[in-house]
N, C-alpha and C positions, 0 to 999 in steps of 0.2 A: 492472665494476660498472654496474648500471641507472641511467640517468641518469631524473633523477626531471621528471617531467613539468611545464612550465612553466604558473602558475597564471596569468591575465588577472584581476587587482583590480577591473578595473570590469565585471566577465560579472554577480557577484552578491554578495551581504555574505557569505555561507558563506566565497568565494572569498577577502576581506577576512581574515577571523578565519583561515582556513588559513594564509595567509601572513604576519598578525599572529604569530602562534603560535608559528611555525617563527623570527622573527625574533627576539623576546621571550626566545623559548629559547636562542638560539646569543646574545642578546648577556648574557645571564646564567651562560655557558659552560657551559650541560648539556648531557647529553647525551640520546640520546632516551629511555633507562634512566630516566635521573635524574628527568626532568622524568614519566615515567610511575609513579615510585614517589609521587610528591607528590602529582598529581591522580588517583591512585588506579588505573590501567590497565597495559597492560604496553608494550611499546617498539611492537611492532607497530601497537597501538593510536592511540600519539600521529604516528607514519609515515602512520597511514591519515585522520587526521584532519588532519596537515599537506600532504597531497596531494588534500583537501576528497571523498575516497571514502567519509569516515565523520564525523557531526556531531561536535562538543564539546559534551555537554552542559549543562545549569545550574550542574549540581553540580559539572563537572571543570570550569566556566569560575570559579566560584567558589576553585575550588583554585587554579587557574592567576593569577588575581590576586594569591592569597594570597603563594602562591613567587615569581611575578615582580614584584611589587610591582608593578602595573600602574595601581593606583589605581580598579577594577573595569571595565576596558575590556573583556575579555571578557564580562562578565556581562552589560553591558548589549549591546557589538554582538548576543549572541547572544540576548536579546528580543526587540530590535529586528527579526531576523532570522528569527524563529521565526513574529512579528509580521505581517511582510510577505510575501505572493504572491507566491511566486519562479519566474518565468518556467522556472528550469530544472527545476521539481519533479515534470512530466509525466513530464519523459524522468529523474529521477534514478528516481521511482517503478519505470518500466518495467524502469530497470536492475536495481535490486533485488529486485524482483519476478522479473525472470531466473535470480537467483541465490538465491532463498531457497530454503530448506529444508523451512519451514512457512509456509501461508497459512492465514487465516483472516478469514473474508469474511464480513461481513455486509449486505443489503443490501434493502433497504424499497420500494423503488422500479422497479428494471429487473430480468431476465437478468443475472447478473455477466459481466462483460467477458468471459472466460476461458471460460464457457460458451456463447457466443452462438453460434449460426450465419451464416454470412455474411446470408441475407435477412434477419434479426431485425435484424443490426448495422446494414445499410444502411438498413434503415426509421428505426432511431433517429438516425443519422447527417442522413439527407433532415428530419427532423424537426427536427432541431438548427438547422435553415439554412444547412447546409454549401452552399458553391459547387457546380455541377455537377460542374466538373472536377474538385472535389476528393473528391469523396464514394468513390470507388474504392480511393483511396490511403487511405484514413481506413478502409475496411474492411479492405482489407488487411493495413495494420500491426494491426488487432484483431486478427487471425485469425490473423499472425505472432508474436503475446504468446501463442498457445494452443501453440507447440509444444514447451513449457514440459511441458505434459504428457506427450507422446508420448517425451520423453529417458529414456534411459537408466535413470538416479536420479530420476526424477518428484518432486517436492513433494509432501508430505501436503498437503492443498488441503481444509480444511472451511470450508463452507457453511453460512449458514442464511437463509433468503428469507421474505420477505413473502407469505402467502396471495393476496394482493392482485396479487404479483409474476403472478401466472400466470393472475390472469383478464382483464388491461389487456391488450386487442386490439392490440399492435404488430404493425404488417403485413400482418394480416388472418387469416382463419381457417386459411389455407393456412401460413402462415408460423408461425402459435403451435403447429400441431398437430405440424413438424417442429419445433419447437425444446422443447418440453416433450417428443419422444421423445427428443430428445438428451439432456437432462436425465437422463431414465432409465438411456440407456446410459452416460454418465458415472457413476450412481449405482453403479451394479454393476462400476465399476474397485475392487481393492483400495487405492489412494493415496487416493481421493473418499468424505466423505462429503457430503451434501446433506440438509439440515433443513426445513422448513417450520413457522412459527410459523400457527398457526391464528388465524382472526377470534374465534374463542373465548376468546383467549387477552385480551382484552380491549385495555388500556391496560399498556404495557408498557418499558421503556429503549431499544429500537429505534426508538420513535417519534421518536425527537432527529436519528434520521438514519444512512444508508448508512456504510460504513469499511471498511477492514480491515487487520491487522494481519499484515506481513512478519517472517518469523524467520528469522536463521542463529547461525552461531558468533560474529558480532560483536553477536548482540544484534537487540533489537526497534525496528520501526518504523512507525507507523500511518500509513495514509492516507486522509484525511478526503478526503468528495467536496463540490465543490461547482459552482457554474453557472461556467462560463469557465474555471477553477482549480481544480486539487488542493492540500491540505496536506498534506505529510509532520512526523510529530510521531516526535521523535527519542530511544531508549534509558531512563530513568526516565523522558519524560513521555508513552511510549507504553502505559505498563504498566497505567495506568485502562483502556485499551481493551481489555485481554484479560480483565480485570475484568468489563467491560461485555458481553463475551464472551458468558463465561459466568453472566451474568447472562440474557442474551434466549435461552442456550440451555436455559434452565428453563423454558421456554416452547415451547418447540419440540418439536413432536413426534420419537420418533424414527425412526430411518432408514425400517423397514420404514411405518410409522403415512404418512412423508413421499409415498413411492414410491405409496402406493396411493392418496393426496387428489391425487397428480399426475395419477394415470389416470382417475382420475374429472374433473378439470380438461379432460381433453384431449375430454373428449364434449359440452365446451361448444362445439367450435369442427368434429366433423362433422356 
């Protein structure tokens, strides 16, 4: 039998409620069945959420008060927690992101991670104020999050980008004119699609801000961006963003409409 992997309570509050959870459980003597039929999940479920692989929601934390009579101690660590910038949310992000099924990316501002080229990355990188030494390493692991694409079972992976996104000169004329061909050649994988919302498109839900939204068989999770920090928003309250989806993707031209404002883009920068 798999020895289940030891949690550290003070890494982060996730860590906290994972090991709350599992103790809450065993001293109420259920089992992980039991305690799944209450807050609503199945055994695996409450397994992956007491080894901190998968969040506890609002709503299963509310359950989980209700059965363990906790007096709402999960309800609120897990605001509290949702609340706070969690050092590990980079790296939970990237893990998930490894393992999704579906992505869906929306973004107002840059190239998405996943699409960049190495010079596009390192410009934004040197731009960010990365130390010297470090700006290598920092492209790298970008460029290591892409091979995501090239597996096997690739992710559906849809896009949709800001107009804006492709005329902001990162790097210089040399560096925009490969990275919008890249663009291209990603467009025309069967797993890719790639949107562009036009300045036409006026005032629109995307102006709130970049995201995107991870899918597998355990369910959805957004990832907000922001300066220093990501947020990961987890299972029912990631679901407004697929909403929001498909909201800015009524706006968005489509595929072929995308591909050919890109090529007209790219005669900005020979």
């Amino acid at each position: 039998m798999a020895t289940r992997p030891q949690l550290d309570p003070m890494s982060s509050l996730w860590a906290v409620i994972a090991l709350q959870l599992r103790f809450q459980r065993e001293r109420a003597g259920l089992t992980g069945t039991q305690l799944g039929d209450k807050i609503s999940c199945v055994r695996s479920t409450v397994s992956r959420i007491e080894s901190n692989t998968l969040k506890l929601d609002p709503k299963q934390a509310a359950l989980a008060d209700e059965s363990l009579k906790t007096g709402g101690l999960f309800s609120a660590l897990v605001v509290h927690a949702m609340r706070e910038p969690d050092g590990q949310w980079r790296k939970e992000h990237r893990d998930i992101e490894a393992t999704a099924s579906t992505i869906r990316i929306f973004e107002a501002v840059v190239i998405p991670g996943l699409f960049q080229t190495p010079d596009y990355a390192r410009a934004l990188v040197l731009a960010g104020g990365a130390a010297e030494d470090a700006v290598q390493a920092a492209v790298e692991e970008r460029m290591g999050r892409q091979a995501i694409l090239a597996r096997k079972d690739p992710p559906l992976l849809w896009a949709i980008i800001a107009e804006t996104v492709l005329e902001w000169p990162v790097g210089g004329s040399g560096v925009m004119l490969e990275q919008l061909a890249r663009l291209l050649e990603l467009a025309d994988m069967p797993n890719i699609g790639i949107r562009v919302v036009p300045r036409a498109a006026g005032a629109y839900k995307g102006l709130d801000g970049s995201f995107k939204v991870l899918s597998n068989a355990s369910g959805d999770v957004a990832y907000l961006e922001s300066p220093g920090q990501g947020r990961l928003v987890y299972s029912l309250e990631a679901r407004p963003y697929l909403d929001r989806y498909d909201r800015i993707g009524v706006k968005a031209l489509n595929d072929d409409q995308s591909k050919e404002l890109i090529r007209r883009k790219m005669e900005l920068y020979q």
